[in-house]
C-alpha positions as CSV (number, residue, x, y, z in Angstrom):
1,X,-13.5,11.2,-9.7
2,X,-10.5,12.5,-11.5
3,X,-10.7,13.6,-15.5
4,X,-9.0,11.1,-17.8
5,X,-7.4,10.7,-21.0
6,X,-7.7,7.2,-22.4
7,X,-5.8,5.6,-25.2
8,X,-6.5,2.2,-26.3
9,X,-4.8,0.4,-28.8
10,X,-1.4,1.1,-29.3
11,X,0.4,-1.6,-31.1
12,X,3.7,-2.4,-32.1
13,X,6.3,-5.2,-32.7
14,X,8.2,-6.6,-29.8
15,X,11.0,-9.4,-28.8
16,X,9.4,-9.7,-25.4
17,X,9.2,-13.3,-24.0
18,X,10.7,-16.0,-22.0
19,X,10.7,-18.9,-24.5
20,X,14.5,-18.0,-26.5
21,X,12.4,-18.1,-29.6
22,X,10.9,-14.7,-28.7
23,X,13.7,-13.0,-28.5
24,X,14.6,-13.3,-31.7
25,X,11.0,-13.0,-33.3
26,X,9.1,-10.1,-33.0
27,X,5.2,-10.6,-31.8
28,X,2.2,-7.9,-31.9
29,X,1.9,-6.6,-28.0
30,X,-1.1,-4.0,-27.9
31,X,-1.1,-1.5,-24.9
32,X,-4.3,0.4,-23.4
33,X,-3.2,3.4,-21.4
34,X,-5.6,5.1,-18.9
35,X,-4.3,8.7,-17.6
36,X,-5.9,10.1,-14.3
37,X,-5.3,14.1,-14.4
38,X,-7.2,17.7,-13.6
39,X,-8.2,18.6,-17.3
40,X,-10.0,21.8,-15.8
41,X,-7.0,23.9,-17.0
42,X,-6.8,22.7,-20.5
43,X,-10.8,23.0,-20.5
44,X,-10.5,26.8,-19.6
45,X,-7.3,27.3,-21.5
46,X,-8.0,25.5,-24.9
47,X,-3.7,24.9,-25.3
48,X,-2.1,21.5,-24.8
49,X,0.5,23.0,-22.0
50,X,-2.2,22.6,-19.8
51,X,-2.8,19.4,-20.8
52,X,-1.3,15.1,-21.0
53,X,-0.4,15.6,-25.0
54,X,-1.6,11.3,-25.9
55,X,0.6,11.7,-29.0
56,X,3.8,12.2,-26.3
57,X,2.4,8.9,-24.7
58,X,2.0,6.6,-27.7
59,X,5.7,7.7,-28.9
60,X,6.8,6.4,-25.3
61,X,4.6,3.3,-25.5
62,X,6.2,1.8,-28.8
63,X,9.3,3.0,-28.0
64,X,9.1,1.2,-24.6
65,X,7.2,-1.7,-26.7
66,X,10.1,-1.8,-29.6
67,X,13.1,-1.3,-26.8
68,X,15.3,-4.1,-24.8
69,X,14.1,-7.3,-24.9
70,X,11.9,-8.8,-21.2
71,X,11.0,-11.6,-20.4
72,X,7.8,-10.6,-18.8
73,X,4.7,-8.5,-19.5
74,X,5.2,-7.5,-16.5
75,X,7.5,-5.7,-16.6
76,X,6.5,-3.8,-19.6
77,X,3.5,-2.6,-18.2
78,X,5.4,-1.3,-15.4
79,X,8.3,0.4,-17.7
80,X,5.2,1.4,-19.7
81,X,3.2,3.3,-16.1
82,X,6.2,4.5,-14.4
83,X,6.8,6.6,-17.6
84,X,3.6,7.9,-17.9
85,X,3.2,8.9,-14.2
86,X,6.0,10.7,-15.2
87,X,4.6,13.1,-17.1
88,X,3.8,16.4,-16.1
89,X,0.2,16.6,-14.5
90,X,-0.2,12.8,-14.6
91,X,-2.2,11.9,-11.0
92,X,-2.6,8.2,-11.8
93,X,-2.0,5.8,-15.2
94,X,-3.6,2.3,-15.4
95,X,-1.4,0.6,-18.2
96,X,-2.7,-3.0,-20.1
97,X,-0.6,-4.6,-22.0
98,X,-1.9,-6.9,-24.4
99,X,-0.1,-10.2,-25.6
100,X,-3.0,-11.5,-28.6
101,X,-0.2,-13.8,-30.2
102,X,1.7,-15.7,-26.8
103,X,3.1,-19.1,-27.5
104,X,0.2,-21.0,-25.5
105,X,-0.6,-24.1,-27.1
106,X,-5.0,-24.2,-26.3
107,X,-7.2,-21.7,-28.0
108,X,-7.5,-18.2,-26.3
109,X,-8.5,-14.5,-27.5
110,X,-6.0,-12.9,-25.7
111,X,-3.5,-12.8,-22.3
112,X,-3.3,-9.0,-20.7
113,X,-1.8,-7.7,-17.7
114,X,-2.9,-4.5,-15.6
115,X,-1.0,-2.4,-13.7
116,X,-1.7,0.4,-12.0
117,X,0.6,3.5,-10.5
118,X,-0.3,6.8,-8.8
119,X,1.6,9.0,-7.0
120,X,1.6,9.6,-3.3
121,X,3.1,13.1,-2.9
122,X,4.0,14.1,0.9
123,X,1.9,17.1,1.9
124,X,1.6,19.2,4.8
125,X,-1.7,21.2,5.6
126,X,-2.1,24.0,8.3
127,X,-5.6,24.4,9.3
128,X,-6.6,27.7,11.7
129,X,-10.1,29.3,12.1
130,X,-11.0,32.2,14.5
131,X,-14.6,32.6,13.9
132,X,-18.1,30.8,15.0
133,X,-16.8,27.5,16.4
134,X,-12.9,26.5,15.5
135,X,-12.7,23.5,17.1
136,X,-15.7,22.2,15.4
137,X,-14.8,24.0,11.7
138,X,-11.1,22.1,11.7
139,X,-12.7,18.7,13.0
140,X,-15.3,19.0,10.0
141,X,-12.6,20.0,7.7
142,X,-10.2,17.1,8.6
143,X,-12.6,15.2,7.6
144,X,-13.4,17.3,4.4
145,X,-9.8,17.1,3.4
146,X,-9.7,12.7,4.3
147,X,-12.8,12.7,2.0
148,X,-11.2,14.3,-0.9
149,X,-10.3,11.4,-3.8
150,X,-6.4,10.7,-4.0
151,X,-5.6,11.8,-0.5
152,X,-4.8,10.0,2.8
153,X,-4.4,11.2,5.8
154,X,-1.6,10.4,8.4
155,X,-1.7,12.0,11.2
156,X,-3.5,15.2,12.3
157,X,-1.2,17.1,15.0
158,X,-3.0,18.4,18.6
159,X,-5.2,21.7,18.7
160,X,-2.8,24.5,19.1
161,X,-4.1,28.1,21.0
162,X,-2.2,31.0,19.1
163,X,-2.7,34.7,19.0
164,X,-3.6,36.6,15.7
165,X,-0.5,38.0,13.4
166,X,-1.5,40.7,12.1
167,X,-4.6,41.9,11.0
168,X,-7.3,44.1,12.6
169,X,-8.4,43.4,16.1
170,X,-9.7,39.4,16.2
171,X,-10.3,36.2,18.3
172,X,-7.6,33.7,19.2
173,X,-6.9,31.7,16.6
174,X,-7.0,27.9,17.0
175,X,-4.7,25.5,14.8
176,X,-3.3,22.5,14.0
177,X,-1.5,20.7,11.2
178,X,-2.2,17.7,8.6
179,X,0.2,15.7,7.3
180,X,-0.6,12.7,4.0
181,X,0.1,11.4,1.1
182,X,-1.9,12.4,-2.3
183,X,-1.6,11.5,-5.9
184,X,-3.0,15.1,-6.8
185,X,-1.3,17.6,-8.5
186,X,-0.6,21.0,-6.2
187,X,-3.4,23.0,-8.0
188,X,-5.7,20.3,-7.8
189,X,-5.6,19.6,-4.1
190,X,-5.6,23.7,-3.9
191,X,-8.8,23.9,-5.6
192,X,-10.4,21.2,-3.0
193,X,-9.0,22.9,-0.1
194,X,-10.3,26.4,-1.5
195,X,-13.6,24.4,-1.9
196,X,-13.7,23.1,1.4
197,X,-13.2,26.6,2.8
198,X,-16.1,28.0,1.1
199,X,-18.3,25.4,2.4
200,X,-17.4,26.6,5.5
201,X,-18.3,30.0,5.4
202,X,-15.0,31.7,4.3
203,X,-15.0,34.6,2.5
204,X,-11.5,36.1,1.6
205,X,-12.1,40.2,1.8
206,X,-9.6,41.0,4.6
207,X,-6.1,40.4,4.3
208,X,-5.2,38.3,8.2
209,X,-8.5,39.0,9.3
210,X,-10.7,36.6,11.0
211,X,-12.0,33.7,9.2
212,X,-14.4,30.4,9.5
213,X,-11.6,28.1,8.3
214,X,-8.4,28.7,6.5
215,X,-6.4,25.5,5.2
216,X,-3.2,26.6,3.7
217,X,-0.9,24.2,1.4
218,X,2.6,24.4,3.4
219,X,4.3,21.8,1.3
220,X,4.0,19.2,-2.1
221,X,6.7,16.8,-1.8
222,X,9.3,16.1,0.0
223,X,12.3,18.2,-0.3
224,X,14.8,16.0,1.7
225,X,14.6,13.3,-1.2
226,X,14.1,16.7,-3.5
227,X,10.8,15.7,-4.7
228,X,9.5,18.9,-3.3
229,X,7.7,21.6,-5.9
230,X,9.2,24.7,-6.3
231,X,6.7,27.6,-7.7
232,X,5.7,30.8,-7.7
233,X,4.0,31.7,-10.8
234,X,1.2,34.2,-9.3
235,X,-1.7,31.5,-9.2
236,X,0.6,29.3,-6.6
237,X,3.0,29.7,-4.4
238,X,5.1,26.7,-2.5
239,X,6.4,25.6,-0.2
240,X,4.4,28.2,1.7
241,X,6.5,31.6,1.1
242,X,6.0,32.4,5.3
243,X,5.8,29.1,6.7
244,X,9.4,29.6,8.0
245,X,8.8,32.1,10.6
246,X,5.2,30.9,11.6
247,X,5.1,29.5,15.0
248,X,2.0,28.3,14.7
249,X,2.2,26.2,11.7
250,X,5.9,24.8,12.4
251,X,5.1,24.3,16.2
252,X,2.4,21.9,15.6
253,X,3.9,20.6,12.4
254,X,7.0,19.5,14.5
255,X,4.4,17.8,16.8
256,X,3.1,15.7,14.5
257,X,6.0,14.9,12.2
258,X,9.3,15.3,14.1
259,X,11.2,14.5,11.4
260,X,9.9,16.9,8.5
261,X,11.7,19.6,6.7
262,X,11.4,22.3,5.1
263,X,12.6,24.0,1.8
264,X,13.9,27.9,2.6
265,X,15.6,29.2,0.2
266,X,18.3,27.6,-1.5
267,X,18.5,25.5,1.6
268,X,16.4,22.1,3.4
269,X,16.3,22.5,7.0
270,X,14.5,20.5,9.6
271,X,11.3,22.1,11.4
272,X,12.3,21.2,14.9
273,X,15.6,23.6,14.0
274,X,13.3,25.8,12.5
275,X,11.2,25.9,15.8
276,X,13.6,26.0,17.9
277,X,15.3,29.1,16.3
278,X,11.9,31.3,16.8
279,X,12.2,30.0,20.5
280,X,15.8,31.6,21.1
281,X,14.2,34.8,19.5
282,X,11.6,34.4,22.1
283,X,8.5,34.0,19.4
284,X,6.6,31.0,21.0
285,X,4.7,33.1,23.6
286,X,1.8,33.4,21.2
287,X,1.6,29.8,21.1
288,X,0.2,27.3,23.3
289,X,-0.7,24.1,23.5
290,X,-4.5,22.7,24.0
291,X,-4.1,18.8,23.8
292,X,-5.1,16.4,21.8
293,X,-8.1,15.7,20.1
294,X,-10.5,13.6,17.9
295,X,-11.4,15.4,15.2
296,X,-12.9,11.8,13.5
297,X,-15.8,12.4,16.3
């Protein structure tokens, strides 16, 4: 379950209503705001950058609440989440919206309306493992990564046979590639993937050597639409800064999603060009294709 900040209570007055009279009169509305975020950094770090600053949200809720007249409280609660989700580090915002004095003409205690948003970031994750049993270590961790909360899985490409780049002297590699949709943050889903990788025996002590399971984060977002996250701050590095000119992650990353692309550079180009460039430079010998494969079984 993700970490959240919860503020409850926000009130301010509002000309929000379909009768005409409430447009001209303003009436209490009172919003609850529920924030879904990784608050791990903030914990470690003790300074609000890392954190959702809840004095940043209650200036946009009454200024939202005080703004253009609607007709509906609808649509308030959904000005109200779409500009939370917004913020930096916001995974998910649940956003009530409270209307104690609406022109009803029977006794009540109060009229609400709930709305929730989350984000559903594209992301692309290559899976490859050397060691013990591959095909049974990216199965497993298919399913690890379908488990994790905020993420769905859309398709899982087939089981790819590639040779080791670099390195000392290893096994074949198998790998494949994952493709979803998740409403966490890049460090957050990093952290799971890291997690899952330890629970499969990785242990990172040689650079491209062999390993149990290795799930790399290729791609947050989707850089046609320009959605995509651009970072490299030491801690985090996207889109993947060699995922360019590796055949065995575009290869079966074009098999599963034809139509993706990929930031390089100052540019966006489609994987299928990309693969099809390291095929005129005669780099897909090291890759070869196994089939498909289950990996829910």
């Amino acid at each position: 379950m993700s970490d959240r900040i919860v503020l409850t209570g926000v009130e301010a007055l509002g000309t929000h209503g379909v009768l005409a009279s409430e447009h001209d009169t303003p009436q209490r509305f009172v919003v609850d705001v529920t924030i879904e975020a990784d608050l791990r950094p903030a914990g470690r770090s003790d300074d609000l950058a890392d954190t959702v600053s809840y004095a940043e949200v209650a200036d946009e809720v009454v200024h939202i609440l005080t703004g253009p007249h609607v007709d509906l409280v609808e649509t308030l609660a959904g000005r109200i989440a779409d500009t939370v989700l917004a913020f930096p580090g916001v995974e998910a915002v649940e956003v009530t919206v409270h209307k104690p004095d609406a022109p009803i003409s029977h006794p009540f205690a109060d009229v609400a309306v709930t709305v929730r948003r989350e984000h559903a970031h594209r992301v692309v994750i290559a899976l490859g493992a050397n060691e013990g049993d591959p095909r049974r270590a990216l199965a497993s961790a298919v399913r690890a990564v379908a488990a994790i909360e905020g993420m769905h899985v859309e398709g899982v490409s087939d089981l790819f046979e590639t040779d080791p780049v670099g390195g000392p002297h290893q096994p074949m590699y198998l790998n494949a590639v994952l493709v979803g949709r998740t409403r966490l943050t890049p460090r957050s889903l990093l952290e799971r993937l890291h997690r899952i990788e330890a629970d499969h025996g990785r242990v990172r002590q040689v650079r491209w050597g062999a390993r149990t399971l290795d799930l790399d984060l290729v791609q947050h977002g989707d850089p046609g639409r320009g959605e995509d996250v651009v970072v490299d701050d030491g801690t985090l590095v996207l889109p993947h800064p060699r995922a360019h000119e590796r055949a065995f992650v575009l290869v079966p990353w074009a098999q599963v999603d034809p139509q993706a692309r990929l930031r390089v550079g100052d540019e966006v180009i489609p994987v299928v060009d990309l693969v099809a460039g390291l095929d005129a430079e005669g780099h897909l010998t090291g890759v070869r294709a196994i089939g498909a494969w289950d990996p829910g079984r």
